[in-house]
C-alpha positions in Angstrom: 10.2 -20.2 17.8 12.4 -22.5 15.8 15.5 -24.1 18.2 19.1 -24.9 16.5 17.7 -28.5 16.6 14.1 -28.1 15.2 13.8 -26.7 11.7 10.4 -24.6 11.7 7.6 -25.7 9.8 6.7 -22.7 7.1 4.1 -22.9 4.6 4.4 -20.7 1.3 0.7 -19.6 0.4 1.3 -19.4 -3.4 -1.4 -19.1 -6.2 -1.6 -20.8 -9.8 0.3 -19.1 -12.0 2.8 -17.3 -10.1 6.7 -18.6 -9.8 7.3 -19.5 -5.9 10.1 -17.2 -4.2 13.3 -17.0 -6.2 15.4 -17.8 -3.1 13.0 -20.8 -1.6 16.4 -23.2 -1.4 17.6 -20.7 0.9 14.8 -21.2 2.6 14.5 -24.9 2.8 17.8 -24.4 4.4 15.9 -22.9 7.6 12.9 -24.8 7.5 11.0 -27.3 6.5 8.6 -26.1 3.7 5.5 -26.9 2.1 4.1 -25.1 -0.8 0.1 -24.8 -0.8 -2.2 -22.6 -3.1 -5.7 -21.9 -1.4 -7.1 -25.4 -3.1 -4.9 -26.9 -0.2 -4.1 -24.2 2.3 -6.0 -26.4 5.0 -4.6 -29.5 4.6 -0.2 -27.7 4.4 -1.2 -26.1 7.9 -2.3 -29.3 9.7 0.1 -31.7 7.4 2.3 -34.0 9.9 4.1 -31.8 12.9 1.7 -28.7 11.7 3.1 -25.0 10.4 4.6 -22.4 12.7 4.8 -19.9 10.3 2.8 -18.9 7.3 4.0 -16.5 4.3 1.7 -15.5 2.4 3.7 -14.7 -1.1 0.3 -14.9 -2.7 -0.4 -11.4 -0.4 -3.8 -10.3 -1.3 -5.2 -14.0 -0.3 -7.8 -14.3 2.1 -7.5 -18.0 2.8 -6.1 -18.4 5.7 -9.6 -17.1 7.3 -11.5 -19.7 5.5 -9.6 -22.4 7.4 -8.9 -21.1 10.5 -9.4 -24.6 12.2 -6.4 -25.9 10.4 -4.1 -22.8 12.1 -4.4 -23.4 15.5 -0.5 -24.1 15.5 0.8 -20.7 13.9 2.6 -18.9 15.5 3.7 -16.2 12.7 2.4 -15.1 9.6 4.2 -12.9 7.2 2.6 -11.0 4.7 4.5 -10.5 1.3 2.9 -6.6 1.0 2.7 -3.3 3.1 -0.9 -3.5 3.5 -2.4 -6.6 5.7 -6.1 -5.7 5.5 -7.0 -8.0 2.7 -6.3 -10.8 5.5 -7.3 -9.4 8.7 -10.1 -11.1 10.3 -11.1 -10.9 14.3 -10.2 -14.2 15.8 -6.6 -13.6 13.9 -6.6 -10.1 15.7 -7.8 -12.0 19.0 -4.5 -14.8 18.8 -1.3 -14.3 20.1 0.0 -14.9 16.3 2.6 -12.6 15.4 2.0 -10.7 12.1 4.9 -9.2 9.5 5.2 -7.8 6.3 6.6 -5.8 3.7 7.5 -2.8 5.3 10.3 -0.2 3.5 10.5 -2.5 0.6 7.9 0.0 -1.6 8.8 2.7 0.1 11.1 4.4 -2.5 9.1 3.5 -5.2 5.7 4.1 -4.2 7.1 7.8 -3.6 8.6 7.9 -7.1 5.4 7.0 -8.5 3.6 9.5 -6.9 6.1 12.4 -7.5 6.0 11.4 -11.5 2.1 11.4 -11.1 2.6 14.8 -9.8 4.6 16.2 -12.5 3.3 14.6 -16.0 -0.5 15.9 -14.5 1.4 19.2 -14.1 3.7 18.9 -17.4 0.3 18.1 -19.4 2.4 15.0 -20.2 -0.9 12.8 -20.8 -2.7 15.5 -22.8 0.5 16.1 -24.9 0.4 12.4 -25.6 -2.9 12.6 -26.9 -2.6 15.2 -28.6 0.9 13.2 -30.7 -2.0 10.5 -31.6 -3.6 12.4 -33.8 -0.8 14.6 -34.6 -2.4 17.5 -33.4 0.4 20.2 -32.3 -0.6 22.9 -29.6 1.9 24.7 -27.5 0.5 24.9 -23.5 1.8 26.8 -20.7 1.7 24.6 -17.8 2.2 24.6 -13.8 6.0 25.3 -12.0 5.4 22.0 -9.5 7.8 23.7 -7.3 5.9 25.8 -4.8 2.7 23.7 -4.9 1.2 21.9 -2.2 0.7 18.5 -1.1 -0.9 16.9 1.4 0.3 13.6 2.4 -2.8 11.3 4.1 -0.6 8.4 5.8 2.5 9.0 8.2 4.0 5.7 8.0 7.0 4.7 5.9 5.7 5.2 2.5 4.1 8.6 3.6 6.8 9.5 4.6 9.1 8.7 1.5 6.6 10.4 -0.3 7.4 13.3 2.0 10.9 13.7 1.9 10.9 13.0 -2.3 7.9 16.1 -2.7 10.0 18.6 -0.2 13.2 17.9 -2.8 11.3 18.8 -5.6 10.1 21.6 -4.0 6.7 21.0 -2.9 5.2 22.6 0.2 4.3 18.9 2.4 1.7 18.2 5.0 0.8 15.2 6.9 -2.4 13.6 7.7 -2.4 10.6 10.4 -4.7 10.3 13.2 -3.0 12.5 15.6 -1.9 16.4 15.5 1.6 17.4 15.8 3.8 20.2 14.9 7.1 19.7 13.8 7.3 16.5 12.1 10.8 15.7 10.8 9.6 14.6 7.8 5.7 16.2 7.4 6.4 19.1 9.5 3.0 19.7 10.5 0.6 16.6 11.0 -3.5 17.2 10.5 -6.0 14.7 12.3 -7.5 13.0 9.2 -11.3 12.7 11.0 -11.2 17.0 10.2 -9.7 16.1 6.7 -13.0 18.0 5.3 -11.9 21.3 7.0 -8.6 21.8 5.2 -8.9 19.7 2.0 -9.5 23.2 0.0 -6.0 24.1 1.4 -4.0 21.6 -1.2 -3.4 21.2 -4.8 -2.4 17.9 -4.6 -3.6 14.8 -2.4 -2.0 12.2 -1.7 -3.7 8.9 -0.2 -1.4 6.0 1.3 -3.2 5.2 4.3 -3.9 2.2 5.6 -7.3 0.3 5.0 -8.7 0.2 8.2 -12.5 0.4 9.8 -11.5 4.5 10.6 -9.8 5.2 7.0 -12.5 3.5 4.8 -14.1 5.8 2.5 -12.4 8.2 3.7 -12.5 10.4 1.2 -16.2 10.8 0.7 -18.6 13.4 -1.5 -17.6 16.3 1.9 -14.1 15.8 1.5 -14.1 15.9 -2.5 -16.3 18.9 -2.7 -13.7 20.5 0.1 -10.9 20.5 -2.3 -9.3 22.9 -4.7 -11.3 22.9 -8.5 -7.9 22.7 -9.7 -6.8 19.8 -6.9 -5.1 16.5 -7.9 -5.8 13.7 -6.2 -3.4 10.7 -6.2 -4.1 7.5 -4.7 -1.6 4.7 -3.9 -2.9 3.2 -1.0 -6.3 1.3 -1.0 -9.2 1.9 -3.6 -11.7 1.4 -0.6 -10.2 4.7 0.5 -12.1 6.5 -1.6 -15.4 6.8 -2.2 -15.6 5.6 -5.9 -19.0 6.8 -6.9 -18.3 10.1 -5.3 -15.1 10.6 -6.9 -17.2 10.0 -10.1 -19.2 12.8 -9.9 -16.6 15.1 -8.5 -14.6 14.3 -11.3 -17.2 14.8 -14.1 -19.0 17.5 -12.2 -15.6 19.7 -12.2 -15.1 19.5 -7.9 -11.6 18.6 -8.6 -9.6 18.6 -12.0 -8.2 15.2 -11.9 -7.1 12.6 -10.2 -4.3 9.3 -10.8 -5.6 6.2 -9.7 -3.3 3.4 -8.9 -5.9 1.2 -6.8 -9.4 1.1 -7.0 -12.8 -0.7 -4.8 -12.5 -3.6 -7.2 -9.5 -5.2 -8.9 -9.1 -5.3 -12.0 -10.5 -2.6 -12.9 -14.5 -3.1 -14.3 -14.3 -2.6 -18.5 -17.8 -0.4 -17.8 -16.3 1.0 -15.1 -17.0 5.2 -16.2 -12.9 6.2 -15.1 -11.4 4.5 -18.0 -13.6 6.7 -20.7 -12.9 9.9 -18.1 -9.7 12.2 -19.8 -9.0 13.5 -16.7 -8.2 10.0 -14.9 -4.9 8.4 -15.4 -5.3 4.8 -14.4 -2.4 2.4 -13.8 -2.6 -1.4 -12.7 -2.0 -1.8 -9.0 1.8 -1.1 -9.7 3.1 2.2 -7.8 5.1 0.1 -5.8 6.5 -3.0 -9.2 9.8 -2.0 -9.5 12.5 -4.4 -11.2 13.8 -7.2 -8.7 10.6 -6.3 -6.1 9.8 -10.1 -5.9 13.4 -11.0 -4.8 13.7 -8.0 -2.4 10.5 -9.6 -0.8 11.5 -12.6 -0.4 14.8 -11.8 1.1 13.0 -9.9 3.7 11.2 -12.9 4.6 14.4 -14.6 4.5 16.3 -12.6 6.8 13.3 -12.5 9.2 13.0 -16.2 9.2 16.5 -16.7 10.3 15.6 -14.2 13.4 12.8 -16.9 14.2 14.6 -19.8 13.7 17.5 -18.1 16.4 14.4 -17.1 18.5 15.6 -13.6 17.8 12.8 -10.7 17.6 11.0 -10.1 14.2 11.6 -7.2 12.2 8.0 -5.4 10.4 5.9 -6.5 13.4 2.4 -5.3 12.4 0.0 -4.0 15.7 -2.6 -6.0 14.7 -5.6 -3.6 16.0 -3.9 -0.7 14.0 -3.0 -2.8 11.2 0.2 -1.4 10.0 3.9 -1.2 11.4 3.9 1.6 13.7 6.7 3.8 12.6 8.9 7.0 14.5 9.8 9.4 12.5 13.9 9.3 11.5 15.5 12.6 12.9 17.5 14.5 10.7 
């Protein structure tokens, strides 16, 4: 780590076209920085004295796999976003590099997006806006949210945001995670997600924010979707490779489950031919559940803050166990 005589070389992974953090004087006080975009990724980490630390503001960038042989002096890398998979590779796993990120900075909004999902799928709110189009007037009864249930696949921060916001609206809240347990403060009960197919038909809505990992991918697949509720809701936030796309395809048209809101998907943006835009019972949004006002400044603050720890050789917040691939997280007591 950095010494109160040596500033620590950090180089911002950036991309063409996007505005470098809003507080990058800040951090020039700290360190010595060098801005790269993949184009020159290689030639930043192995420039004169070589980088210690890596951010990678550009967050879903794979890069720093493709040249590896210019990293061997890292020592951190902090990831601008709660999820790390999309630049997890093996030998990264294998090094004694220290990986952060985002954690707690979507959490709050990730959850509102999820409990608004909820409610305008339960309101009618899309259909009624359809309907204003063509100026087409119907009165509908529709569901009392309140006293529904909600399962909850993902036990870490967000999950549990998501939690605590459904239990104040009145929802009925389970967790999923990869171990049982009873008396969650925030879940209350916890389900092992590898028997997710055995109680799926227990919910009406579903909530994905897992992590993308080798055990979560595809996780919901053709057994889990024809499991659930005809009248289930499915609601995903996390990872589009959660979900088996093709699958959730047929389910939807076929009737196994009576909508679903899709914030991510397998492949980014979202295909024009891809059959969920033309499907009335999808509501699609782009990869923003989480892109609230001022998110870009709260991220970079957080690396901020964290880089001052390094610099005082102090330990890092949002440390990432690399084999799990997320911020292992205990439940607040209340």
């Amino acid at each position: 780590m950095g010494t109160a005589n040596t500033k620590p070389n950090v180089v911002i992974l950036g991309r063409d076209g996007l505005e470098n953090p809003g507080n990058l004087e800040q951090i020039r006080e700290v360190a010595n920085v060098r801005l790269a975009t993949t184009a020159d990724l290689g030639d930043a980490l192995g420039a004169a004295g070589g980088a210690d630390v890596l951010m990678l503001w550009d967050f879903f960038s794979a890069a720093l796999r493709d040249n590896w042989a210019q990293a061997q002096g890292l020592r951190w890398v902090h990831v601008c976003a709660a999820g790390v998979d999309a630049m997890m590779f093996d030998e990264l796993r294998a090094s004694q590099i220290t990986i952060t990120n985002a954690h707690g900075v979507f959490d709050g909004p990730i959850a509102e997006f999820v409990l608004g999902s909820i409610i305008a799928q339960d309101k009618q709110f899309h259909l009624s806006k359809r309907y204003q189009q063509i100026k087409h007037w119907e009165r509908r009864d529709t569901i009392r949210t309140a006293g529904r249930s909600a399962l909850v696949i993902g036990t870490g921060g967000i999950g549990r945001a998501v939690a605590r916001l459904l239990r104040a609206a009145g929802l009925e809240v389970t967790g999923a995670g990869r171990i049982a347990r009873t008396e969650d403060p925030d879940f209350g009960t916890v389900l092992r997600t590898d028997e997710l197919a055995g109680y799926a038909g227990d919910f009406d809505n579903i909530v994905t924010i897992a992590p993308l990992t080798e055990q979560t991918a595809q996780m919901i697949d053709a057994d889990v979707l024809t499991a659930m509720k005809p009248s289930a809701h499915l609601i995903n936030v996390g990872r589009g490779q959660l979900i088996d796309e093709k699958a959730l395809i047929v389910a939807l048209r076929e009737g196994q489950i009576a909508a679903a809101s899709l914030d991510v998907f397998e492949t980014e943006p979202l295909a024009a031919d891809n059959p969920l835009w033309d499907m009335e019972n999808v509501h699609i949004s782009a990869h923003m559940s989480g892109d609230v006002v001022g998110w870009r400044d709260e991220l970079a603050q957080l690396f901020l803050t964290n880089l001052q720890r390094y610099a005082a050789s102090e330990p890092l917040a949002n440390e990432v166990d690399k084999e799990a691939g997320y911020v292992r997280v205990r439940p607040a007591q209340h």
